[in-house]
C-alpha positions as CSV (number, residue, x, y, z in Angstrom):
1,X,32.1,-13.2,1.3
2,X,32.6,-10.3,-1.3
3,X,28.9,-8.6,-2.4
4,X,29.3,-6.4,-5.4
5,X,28.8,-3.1,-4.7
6,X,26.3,-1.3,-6.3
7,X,27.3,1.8,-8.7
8,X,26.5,5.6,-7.0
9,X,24.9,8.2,-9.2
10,X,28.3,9.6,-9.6
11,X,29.4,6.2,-11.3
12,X,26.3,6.0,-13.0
13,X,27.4,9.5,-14.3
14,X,30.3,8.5,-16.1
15,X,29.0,5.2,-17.1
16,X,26.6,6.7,-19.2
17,X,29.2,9.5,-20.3
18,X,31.4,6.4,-21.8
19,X,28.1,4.4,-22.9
20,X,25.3,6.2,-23.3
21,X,24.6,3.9,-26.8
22,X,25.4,0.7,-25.0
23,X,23.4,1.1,-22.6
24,X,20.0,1.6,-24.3
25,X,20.9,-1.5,-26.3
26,X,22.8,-4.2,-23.4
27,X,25.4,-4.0,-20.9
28,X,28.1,-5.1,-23.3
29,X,30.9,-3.3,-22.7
30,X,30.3,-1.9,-19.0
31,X,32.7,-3.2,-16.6
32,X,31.0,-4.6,-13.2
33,X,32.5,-3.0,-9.9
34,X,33.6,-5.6,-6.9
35,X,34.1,-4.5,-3.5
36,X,34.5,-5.9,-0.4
37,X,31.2,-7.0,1.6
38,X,29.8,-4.4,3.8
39,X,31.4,-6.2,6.8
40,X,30.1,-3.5,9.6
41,X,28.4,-4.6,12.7
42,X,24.3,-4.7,12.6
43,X,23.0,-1.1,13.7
44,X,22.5,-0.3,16.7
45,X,19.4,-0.8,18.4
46,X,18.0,1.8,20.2
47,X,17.9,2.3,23.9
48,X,15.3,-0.2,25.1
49,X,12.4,1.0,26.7
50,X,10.0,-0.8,29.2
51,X,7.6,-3.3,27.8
52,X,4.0,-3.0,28.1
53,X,1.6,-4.5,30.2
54,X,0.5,-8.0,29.2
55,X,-3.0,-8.4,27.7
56,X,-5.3,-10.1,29.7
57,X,-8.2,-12.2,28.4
58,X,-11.4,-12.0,29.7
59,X,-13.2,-15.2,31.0
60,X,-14.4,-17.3,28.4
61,X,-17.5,-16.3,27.5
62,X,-20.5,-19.4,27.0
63,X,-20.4,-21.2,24.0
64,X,-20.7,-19.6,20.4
65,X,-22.3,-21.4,17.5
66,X,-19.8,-21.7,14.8
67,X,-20.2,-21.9,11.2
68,X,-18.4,-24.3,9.0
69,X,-14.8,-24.0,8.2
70,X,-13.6,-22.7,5.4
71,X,-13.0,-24.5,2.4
72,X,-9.4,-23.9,2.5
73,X,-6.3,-25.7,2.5
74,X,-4.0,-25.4,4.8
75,X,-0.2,-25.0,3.4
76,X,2.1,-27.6,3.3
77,X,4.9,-27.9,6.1
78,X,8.3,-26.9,4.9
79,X,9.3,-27.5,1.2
80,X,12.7,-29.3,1.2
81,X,14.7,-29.4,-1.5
82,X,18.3,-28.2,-2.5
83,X,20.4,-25.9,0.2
84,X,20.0,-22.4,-0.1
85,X,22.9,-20.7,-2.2
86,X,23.4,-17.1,-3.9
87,X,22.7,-13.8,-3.2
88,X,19.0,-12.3,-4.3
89,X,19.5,-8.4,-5.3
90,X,16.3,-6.4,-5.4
91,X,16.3,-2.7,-6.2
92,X,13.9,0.0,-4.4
93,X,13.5,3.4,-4.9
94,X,13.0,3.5,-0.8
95,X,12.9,1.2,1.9
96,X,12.9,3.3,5.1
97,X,14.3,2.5,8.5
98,X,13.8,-1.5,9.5
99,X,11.5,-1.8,12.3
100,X,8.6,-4.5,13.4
101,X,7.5,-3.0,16.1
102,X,3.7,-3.0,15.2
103,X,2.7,0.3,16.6
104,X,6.2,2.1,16.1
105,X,6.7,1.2,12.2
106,X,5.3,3.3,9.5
107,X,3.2,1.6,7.1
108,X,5.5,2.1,4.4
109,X,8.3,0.3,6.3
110,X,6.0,-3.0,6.7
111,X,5.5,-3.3,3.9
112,X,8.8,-4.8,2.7
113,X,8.8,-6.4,6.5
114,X,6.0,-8.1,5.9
115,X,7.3,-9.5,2.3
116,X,10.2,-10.9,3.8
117,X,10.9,-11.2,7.5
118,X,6.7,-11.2,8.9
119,X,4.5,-13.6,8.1
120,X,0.3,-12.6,8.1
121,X,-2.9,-14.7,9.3
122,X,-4.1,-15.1,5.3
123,X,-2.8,-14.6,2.1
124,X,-4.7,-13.2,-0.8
125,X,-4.4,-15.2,-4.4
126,X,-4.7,-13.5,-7.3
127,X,-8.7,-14.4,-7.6
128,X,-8.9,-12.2,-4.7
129,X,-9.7,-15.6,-2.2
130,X,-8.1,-15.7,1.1
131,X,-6.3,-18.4,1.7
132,X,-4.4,-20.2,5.5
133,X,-1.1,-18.9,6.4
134,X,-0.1,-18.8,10.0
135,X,-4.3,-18.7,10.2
136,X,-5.0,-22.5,8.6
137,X,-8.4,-22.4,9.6
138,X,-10.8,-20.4,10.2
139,X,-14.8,-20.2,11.2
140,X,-17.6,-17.5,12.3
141,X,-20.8,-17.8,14.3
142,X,-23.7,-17.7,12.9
143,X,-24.4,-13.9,13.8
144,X,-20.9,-13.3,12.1
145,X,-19.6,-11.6,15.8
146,X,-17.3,-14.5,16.8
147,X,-14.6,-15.9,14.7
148,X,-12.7,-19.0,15.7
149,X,-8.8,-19.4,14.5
150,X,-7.3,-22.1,14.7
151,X,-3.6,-21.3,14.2
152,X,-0.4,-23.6,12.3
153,X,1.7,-25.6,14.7
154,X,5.3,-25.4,15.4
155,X,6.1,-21.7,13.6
156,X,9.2,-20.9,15.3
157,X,10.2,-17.2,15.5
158,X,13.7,-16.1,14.4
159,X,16.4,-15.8,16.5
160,X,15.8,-18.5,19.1
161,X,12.5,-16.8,20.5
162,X,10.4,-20.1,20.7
163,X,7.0,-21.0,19.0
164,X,4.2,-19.1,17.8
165,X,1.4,-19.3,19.8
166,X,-2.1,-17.5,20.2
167,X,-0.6,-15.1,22.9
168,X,1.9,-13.7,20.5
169,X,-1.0,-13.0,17.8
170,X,-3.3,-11.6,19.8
171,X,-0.4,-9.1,21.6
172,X,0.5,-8.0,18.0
173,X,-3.0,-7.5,16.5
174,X,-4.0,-5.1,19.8
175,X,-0.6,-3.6,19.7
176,X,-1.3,-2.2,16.1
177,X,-4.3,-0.2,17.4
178,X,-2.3,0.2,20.8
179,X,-2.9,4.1,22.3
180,X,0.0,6.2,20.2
181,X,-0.1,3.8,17.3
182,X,1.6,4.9,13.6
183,X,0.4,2.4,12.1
184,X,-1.6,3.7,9.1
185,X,-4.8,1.0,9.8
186,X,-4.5,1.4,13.4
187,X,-8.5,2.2,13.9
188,X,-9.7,-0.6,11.9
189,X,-7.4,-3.1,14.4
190,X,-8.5,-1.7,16.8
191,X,-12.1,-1.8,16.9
192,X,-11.6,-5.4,15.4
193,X,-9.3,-6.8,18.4
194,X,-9.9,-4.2,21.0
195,X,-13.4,-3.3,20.9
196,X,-15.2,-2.5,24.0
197,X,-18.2,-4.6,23.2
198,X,-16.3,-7.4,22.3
199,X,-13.5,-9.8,23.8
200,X,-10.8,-11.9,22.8
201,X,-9.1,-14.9,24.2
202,X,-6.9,-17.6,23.9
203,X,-8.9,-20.9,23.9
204,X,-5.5,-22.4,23.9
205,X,-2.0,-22.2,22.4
206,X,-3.3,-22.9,18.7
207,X,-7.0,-21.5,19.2
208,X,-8.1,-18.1,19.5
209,X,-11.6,-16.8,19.7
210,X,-12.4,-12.9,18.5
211,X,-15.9,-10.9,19.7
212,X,-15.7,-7.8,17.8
213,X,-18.7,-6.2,19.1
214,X,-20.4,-5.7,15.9
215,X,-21.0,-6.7,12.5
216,X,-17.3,-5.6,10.2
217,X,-17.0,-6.9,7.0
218,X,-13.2,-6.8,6.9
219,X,-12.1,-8.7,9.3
220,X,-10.3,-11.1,6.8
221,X,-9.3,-8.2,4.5
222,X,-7.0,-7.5,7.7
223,X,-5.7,-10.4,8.2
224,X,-3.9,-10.4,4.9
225,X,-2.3,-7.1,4.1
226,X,1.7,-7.2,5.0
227,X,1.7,-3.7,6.4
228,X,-0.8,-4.6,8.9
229,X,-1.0,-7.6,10.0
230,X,3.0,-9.2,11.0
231,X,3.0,-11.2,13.5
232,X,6.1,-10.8,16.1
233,X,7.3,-12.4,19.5
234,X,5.6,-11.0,22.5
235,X,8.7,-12.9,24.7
236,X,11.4,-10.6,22.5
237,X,9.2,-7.4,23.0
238,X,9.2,-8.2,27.1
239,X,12.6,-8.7,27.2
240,X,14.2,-6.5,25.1
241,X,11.2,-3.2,25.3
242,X,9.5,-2.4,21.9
243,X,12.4,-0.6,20.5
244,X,15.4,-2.5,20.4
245,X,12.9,-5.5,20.0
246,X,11.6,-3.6,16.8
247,X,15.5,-2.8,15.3
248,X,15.8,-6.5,15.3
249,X,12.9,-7.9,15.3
250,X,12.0,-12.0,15.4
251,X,9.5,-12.9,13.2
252,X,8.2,-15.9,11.3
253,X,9.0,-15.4,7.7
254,X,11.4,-17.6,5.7
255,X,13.8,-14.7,5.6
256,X,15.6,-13.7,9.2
257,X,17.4,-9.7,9.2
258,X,21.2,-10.4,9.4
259,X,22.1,-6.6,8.9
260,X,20.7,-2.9,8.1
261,X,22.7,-0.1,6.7
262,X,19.7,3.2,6.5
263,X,19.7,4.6,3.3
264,X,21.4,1.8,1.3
265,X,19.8,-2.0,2.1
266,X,18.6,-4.3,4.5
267,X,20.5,-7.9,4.0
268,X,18.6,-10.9,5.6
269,X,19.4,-15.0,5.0
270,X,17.3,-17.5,4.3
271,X,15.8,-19.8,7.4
272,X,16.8,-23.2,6.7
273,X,14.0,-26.1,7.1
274,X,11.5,-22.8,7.4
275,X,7.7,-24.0,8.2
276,X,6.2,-22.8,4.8
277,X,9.0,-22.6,2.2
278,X,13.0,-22.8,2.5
279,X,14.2,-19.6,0.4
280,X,16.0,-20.8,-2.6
281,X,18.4,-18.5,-2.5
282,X,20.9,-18.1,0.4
283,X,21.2,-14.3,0.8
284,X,18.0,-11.2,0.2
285,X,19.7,-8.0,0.0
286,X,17.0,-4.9,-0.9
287,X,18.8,-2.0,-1.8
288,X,17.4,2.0,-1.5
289,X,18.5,3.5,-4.8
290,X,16.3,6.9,-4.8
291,X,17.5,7.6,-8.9
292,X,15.5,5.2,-11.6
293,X,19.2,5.7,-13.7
294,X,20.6,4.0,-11.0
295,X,18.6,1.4,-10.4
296,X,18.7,0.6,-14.1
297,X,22.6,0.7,-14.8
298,X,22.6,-1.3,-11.9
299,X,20.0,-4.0,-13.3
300,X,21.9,-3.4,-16.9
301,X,25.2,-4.5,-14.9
302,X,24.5,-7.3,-13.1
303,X,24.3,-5.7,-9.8
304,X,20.8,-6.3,-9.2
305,X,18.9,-9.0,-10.4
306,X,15.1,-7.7,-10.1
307,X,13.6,-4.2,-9.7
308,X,10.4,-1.7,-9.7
309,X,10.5,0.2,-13.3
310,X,9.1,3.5,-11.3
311,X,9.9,5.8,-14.6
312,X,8.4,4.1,-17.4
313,X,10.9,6.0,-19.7
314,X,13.8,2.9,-18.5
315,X,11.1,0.5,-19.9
316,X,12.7,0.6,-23.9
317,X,16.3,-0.1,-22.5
318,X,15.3,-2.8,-20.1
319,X,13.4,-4.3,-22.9
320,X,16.2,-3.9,-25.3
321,X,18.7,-6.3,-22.8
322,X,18.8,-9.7,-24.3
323,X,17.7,-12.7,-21.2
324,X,15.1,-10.5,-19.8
325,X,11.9,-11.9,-18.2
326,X,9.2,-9.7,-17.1
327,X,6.7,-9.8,-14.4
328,X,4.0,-8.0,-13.9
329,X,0.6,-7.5,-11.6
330,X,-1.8,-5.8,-13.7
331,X,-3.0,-2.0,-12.0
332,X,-0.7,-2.9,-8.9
333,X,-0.6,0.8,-8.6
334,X,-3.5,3.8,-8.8
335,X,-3.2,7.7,-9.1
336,X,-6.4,10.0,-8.4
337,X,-6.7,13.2,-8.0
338,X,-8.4,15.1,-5.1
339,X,-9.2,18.6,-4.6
340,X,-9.2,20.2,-1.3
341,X,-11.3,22.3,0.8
342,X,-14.7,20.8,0.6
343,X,-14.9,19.6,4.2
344,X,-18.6,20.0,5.2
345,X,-18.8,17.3,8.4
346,X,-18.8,19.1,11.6
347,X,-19.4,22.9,9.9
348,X,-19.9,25.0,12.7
349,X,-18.6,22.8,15.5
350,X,-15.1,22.4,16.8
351,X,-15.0,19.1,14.3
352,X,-15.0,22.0,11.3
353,X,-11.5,21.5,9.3
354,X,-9.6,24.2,9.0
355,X,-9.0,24.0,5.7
356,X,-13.0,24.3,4.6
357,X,-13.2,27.7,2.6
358,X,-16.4,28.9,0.8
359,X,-14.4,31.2,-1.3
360,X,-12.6,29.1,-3.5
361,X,-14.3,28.7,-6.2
362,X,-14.8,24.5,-6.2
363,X,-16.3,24.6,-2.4
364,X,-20.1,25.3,-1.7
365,X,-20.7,27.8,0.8
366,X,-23.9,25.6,1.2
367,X,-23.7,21.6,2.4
368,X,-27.1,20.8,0.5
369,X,-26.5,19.0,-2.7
370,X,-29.5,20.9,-4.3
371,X,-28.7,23.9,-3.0
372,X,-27.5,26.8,-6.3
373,X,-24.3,27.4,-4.4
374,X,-23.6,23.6,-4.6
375,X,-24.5,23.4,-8.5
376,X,-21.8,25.9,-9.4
377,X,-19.3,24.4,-7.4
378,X,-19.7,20.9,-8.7
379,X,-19.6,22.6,-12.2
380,X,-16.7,23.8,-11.3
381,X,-14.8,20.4,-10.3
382,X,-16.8,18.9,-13.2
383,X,-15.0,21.2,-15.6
384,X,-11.9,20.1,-13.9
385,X,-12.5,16.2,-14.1
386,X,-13.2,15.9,-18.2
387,X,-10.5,18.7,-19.3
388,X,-7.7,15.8,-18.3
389,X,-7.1,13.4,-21.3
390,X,-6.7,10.2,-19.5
391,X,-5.9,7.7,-22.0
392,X,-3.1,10.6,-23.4
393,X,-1.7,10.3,-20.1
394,X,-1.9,6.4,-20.0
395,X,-0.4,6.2,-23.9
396,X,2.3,8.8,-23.3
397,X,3.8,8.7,-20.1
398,X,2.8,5.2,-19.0
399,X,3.6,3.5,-22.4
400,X,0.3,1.7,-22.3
401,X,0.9,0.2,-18.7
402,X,-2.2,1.0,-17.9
403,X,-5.9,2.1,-17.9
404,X,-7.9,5.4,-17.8
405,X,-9.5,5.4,-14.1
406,X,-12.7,6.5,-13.0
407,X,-13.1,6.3,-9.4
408,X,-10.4,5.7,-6.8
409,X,-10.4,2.3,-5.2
410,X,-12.9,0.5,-7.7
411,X,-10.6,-0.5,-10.2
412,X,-11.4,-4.4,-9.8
413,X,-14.7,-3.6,-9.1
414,X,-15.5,-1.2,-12.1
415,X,-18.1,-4.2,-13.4
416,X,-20.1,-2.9,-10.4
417,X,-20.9,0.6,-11.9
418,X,-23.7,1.3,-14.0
419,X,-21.8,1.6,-17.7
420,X,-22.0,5.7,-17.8
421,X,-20.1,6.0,-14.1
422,X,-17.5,4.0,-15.5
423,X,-15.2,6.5,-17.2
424,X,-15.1,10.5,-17.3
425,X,-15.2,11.6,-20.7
426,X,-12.7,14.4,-22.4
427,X,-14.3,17.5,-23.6
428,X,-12.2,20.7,-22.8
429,X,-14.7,22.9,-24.5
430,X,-17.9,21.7,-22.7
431,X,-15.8,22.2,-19.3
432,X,-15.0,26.1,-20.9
433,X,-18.4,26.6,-20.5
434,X,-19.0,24.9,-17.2
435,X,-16.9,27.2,-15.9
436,X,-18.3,29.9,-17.9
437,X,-22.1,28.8,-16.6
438,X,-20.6,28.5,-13.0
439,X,-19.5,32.2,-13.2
440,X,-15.9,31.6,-14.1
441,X,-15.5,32.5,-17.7
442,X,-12.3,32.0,-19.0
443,X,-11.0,30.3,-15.9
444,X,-9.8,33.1,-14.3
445,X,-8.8,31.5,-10.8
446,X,-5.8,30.2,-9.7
447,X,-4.8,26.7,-7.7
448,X,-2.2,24.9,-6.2
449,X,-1.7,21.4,-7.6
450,X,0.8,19.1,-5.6
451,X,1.7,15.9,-6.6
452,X,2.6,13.4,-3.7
453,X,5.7,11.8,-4.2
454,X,5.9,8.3,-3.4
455,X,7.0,6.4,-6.2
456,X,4.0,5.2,-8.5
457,X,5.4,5.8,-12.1
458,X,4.5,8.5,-13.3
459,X,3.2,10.5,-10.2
460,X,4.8,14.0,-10.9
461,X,4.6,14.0,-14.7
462,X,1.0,13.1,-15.1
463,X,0.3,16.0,-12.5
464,X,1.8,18.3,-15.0
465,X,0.5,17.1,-17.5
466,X,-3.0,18.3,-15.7
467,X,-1.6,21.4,-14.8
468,X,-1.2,22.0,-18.8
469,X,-5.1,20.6,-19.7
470,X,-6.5,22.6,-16.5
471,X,-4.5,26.1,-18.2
472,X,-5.8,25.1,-21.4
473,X,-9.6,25.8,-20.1
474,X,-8.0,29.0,-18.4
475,X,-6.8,28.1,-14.8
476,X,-4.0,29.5,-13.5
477,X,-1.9,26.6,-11.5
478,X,1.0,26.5,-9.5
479,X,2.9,23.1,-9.3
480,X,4.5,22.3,-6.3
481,X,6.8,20.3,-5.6
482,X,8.0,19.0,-2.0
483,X,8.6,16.4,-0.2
484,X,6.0,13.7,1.0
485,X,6.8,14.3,4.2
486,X,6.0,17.7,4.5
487,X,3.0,17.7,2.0
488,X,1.3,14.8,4.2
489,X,0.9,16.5,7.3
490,X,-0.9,19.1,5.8
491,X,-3.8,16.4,4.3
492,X,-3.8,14.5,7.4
493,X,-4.9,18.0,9.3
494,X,-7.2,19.3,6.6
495,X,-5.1,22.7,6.3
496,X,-4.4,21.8,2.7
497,X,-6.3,24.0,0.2
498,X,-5.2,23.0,-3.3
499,X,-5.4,19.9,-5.7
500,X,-3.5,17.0,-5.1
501,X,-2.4,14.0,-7.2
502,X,-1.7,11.0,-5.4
503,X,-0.9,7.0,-5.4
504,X,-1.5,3.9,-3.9
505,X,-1.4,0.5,-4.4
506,X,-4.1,-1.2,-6.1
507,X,-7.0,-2.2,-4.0
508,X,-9.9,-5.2,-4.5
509,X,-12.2,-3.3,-2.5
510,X,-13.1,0.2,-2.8
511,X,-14.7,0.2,1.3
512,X,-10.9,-0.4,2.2
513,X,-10.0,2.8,1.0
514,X,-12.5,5.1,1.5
515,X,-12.6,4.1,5.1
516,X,-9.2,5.9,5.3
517,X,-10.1,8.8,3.1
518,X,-13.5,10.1,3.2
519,X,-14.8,9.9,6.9
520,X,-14.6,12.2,9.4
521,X,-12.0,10.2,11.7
522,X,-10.7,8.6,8.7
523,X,-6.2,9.1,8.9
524,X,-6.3,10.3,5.6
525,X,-8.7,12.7,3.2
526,X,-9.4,13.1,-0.5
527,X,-10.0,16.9,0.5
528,X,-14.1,16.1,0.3
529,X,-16.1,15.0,3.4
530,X,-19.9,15.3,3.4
531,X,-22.6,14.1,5.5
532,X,-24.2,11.5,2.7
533,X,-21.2,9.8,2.7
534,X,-19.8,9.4,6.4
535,X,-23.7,8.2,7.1
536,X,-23.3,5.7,3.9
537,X,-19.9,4.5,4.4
538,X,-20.6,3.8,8.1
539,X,-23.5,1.8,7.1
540,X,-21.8,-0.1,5.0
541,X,-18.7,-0.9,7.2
542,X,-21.0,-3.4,9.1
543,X,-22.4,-5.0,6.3
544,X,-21.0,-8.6,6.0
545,X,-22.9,-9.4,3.2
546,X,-20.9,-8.6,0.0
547,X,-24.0,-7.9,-2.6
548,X,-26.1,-6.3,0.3
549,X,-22.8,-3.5,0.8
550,X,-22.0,-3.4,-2.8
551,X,-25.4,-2.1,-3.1
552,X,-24.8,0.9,-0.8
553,X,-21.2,1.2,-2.1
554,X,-22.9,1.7,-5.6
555,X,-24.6,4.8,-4.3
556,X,-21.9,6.1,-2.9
557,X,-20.0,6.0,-6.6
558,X,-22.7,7.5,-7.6
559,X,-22.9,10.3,-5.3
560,X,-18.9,10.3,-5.5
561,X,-19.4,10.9,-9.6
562,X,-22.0,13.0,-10.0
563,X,-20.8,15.8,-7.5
564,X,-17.3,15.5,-8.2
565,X,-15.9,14.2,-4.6
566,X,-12.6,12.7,-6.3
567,X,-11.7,11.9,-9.6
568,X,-9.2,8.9,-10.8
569,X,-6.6,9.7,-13.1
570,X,-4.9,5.9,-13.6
571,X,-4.3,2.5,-12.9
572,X,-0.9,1.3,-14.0
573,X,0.8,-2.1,-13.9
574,X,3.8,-2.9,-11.4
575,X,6.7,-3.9,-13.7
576,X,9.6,-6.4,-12.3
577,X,12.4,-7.0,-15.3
578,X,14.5,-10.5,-14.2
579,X,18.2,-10.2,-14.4
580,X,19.3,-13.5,-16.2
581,X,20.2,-15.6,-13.1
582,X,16.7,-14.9,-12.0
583,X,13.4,-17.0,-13.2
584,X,9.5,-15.9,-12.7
585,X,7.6,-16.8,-9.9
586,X,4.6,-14.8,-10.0
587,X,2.5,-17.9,-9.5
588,X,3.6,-17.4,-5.9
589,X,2.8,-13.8,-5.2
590,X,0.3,-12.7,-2.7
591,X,-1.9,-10.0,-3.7
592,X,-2.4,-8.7,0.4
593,X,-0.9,-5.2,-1.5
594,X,0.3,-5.4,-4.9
595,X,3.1,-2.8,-4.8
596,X,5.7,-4.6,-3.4
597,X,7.6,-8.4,-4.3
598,X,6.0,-11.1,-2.5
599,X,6.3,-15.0,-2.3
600,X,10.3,-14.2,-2.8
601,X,11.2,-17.3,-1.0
602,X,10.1,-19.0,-4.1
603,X,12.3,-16.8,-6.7
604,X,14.0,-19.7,-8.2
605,X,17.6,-19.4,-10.0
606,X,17.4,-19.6,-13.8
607,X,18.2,-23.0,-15.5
């Protein structure tokens, strides 16, 4: 079968050379390239390597009160309906290199794994309620320590590996928080499935019981994000060794990989008579296109049918193409701003970051929030946060996708705040003489401003568009641009000094994030760790009750806001244009993360 092969940038070049007019208006004239099908052998797996060691499960421990179930429904067995047929084409500025391997795959990468080939315990609606999915039941003990899942029945992994059974979950869980692990939640699965005061077991092939030791409240929240939570076939990974088992990995979701190609697309077919939901269309292809003009002219042409509008600038064109649908997920997406340096957990011990320096003119040489030294430097970030015009940078360079943010991570919770930590307000002269009271008059220092690069619209633009409102109050700053892969190791070891824009995808619980930001051991930083809040945010963490933690969460936004710690800069919307042979489905999408496509086994074909 011939697949349409999608235009390079050269192509795009001269396609826009011959019809540059055309082009903002339809695809009218533009010709649509055919090719042959990439017809190349799968990649190559890696060498294998040996398989780990088996977990065992302790003895059954005496019976554990249970609460009642639930009220949830547990999904339907497998939709039938018409055969599978067509090809779905979805554009992405980057996939990365297909893996399932739980503890060998970036997060990134999961993401799209877990939107098409992995399945997850739950599923989040758009209500934020978790709902069954390979989980379609659920219950915890009266002390909240020991949940009871009781699992579907007949999920059959792809590629002949057998049925899903409690064994394979609870491998997978513990081998996300395995010793070595990438996986960017790694410590929270861990001390949820592997914790030393707790246990886990298989009751039987559909039952699993979970101690974890202590009190978490985001045990669910776990179970339901697709870069996290995948479930894959212990039997492949003994077999086959977690490498070549992860290149090809079998997994439960209604799409099976048929081929990769790194750097252009990952092609996968629809599983026929699947538990859940049998894919309406035949073929998934997601393509890496790095350039938005690309992606575009390939959307404009035919050769994709849905995409991510990254640079809100393609938005006019797209919406100038007659048979266009739109989807979108309201603040999918965040940016914030952090600025680096003000480490003060561990000061004095070997746990000191490297990067702590009471020099630079935002960092206290004193811990103690009422100490002088502290007052001038929060001035200092203070000036900082309200010289940026957030809703100019929402109007102007998101096209009103979007909303002015406060605090990273609170976006859905922002009814929480008190009404005056809700927003930062915009007065470039008042933060003139911040600086001026915090003994910086004019400005007169200089900083590094990075933006992170991973593809929220926006992202580099609306960090030099703070660069301009910081130099208009008389700081001197350097943007810098480089890759994310060299910026990131530098926040992940604290050596990083300067300011830093960066994205996420939008999240229903601010605790989720700053568990991975703020904390001492935390895999992540906002460049700002400080006694109050590791002690807060630990607290917090076992608090199961969700008034009784918003209340500490509260004062943490509070201390967050009033000393500076991070600042937000926006929320945006995730944008999906439909080619015309496509129809929405967003009634279907799982909100476990909101930045990728979800629920595409329900795309239907337009009527």
């Amino acid at each position: 079968m011939a697949y349409p092969r999608l235009f390079s940038p050269t192509t795009i070049l001269a396609f826009l050379l011959v019809g540059l007019l055309v082009v903002a208006v339809s695809c009218g004239g533009a010709a649509e390239e055919e090719a042959e099908s990439p017809t190349a052998a799968a990649t190559q797996p890696p060498a294998a390597t040996a398989a780990p060691a088996a977990t065992t499960a302790p003895t059954a421990p005496a019976a554990t009160p249970v609460a009642q179930a639930q009220p949830t429904d547990t999904p339907a067995a497998a939709m039938m309906g018409d055969e599978p047929e067509g090809i779905l084409n979805v554009g992405y500025k980057e996939l990365g290199l297909f893996g399932t391997s739980p503890k060998l795959t970036p997060g990134q990468v999961m993401l799209f794994v877990g939107s098409t080939v992995g399945e997850q315990l739950l599923y989040r609606d758009v209500e934020g309620n978790y709902l069954p999915k390979l989980v379609k039941e659920w219950s915890v003990s009266d002390d909240s320590l020991v949940w009871t899942m009781k699992l579907q029945e007949g999920v059959q992994f792809h590629h002949g590996y057998g049925e899903m059974t409690a064994d394979d979950i609870i491998w997978t869980m513990q081998d996300y928080g395995a010793e070595g692990s990438i996986s960017p939640r790694a410590s929270h699965l861990r001390r949820l499935w592997s914790n030393e005061e707790g246990w886990v077991q298989a009751v039987d092939d559909y039952t699993i019981e979970l101690h974890t030791g202590d009190l978490h409240f985001d045990m669910l929240l776990w179970m339901s994000v697709p870069y996290a939570g995948n479930i894959v076939s212990k039997k492949q990974v003994d077999e086959l060794g977690d490498e070549a088992a992860s290149a090809n990995g079998a997994g439960t979701g209604p799409w099976e990989m048929a081929e990769v190609r790194p750097q252009e697309f990952w092609k996968m077919r629809a599983v026929q008579d699947h538990w859940r939901k049998t894919p309406n269309f035949a073929e998934l292809i997601l393509h890496e296109i790095p350039e938005e003009s690309t992606r575009l002219a390939n959307f404009q042409t035919g050769n994709l049918d849905v995409f991510n509008v990254v640079g809100l600038d393609s938005l006019p064109s797209v919406q100038a193409m007659p048979d266009v649908k739109f989807m979108r997920v309201e603040g999918g997406a965040t940016e914030h701003l952090g600025i680096f340096g003000a480490f003060y957990v561990g000061l004095g011990t070997e746990d000191q970051r490297p990067g702590y320096d009471p020099s630079l003119p935002w960092v206290s040489a004193d811990p103690d929030p009422a100490s002088e030294e502290w007052a001038k430097a929060t001035k200092v970030r203070q000036a900082m946060a309200i010289s940026i015009d957030r809703q100019l940078i929402v109007d102007e360079l998101l096209h009103g996708e979007g909303k002015p943010l406060v605090l990273w991570g609170w976006e859905s919770q922002i009814d929480r705040l008190p009404p005056e930590y809700r927003q930062w307000e915009y007065d470039p002269d008042k933060a003139a003489r911040l600086l001026e009271e915090a003994g910086y008059p004019g400005g007169g220092f200089e900083i590094t401003l990075t933006p992170s690069i991973r593809g929220v619209p926006a992202e580099v633009e609306a960090c030099e568009a703070v660069a301009t409102m910081w130099e208009a109050i008389g700081i001197s700053v350097k943007v810098q641009k480089i890759p994310y892969a060299s910026l990131s190791p530098q926040i992940r070891t604290r050596d990083y000094q300067g300011a830093n824009c960066h994205g996420t995808g939008g999240r229903s619980d601010p605790l989720s994030l700053l568990l991975v930001l703020t904390t001492l051991h935390a895999s992540f930083t906002v460049g700002f760790e400080h006694p109050y809040m590791e002690e807060r945010i630990a607290k917090a963490l076992h608090v199961v009750d969700t008034e009784e933690r918003y209340k500490i969460m509260v004062d943490v936004a509070k201390f967050t806001y009033d000393n500076v710690v991070e600042m937000g800069l926006y929320s945006v919307n995730q944008i999906w244009p439909l080619g015309p042979r496509l129809d929405t489905w967003q009634e279907h999408f799982e909100y476990g993360d909101k930045r990728v496509l979800t629920g595409l086994e329900y795309a239907p074909h337009r009527q």
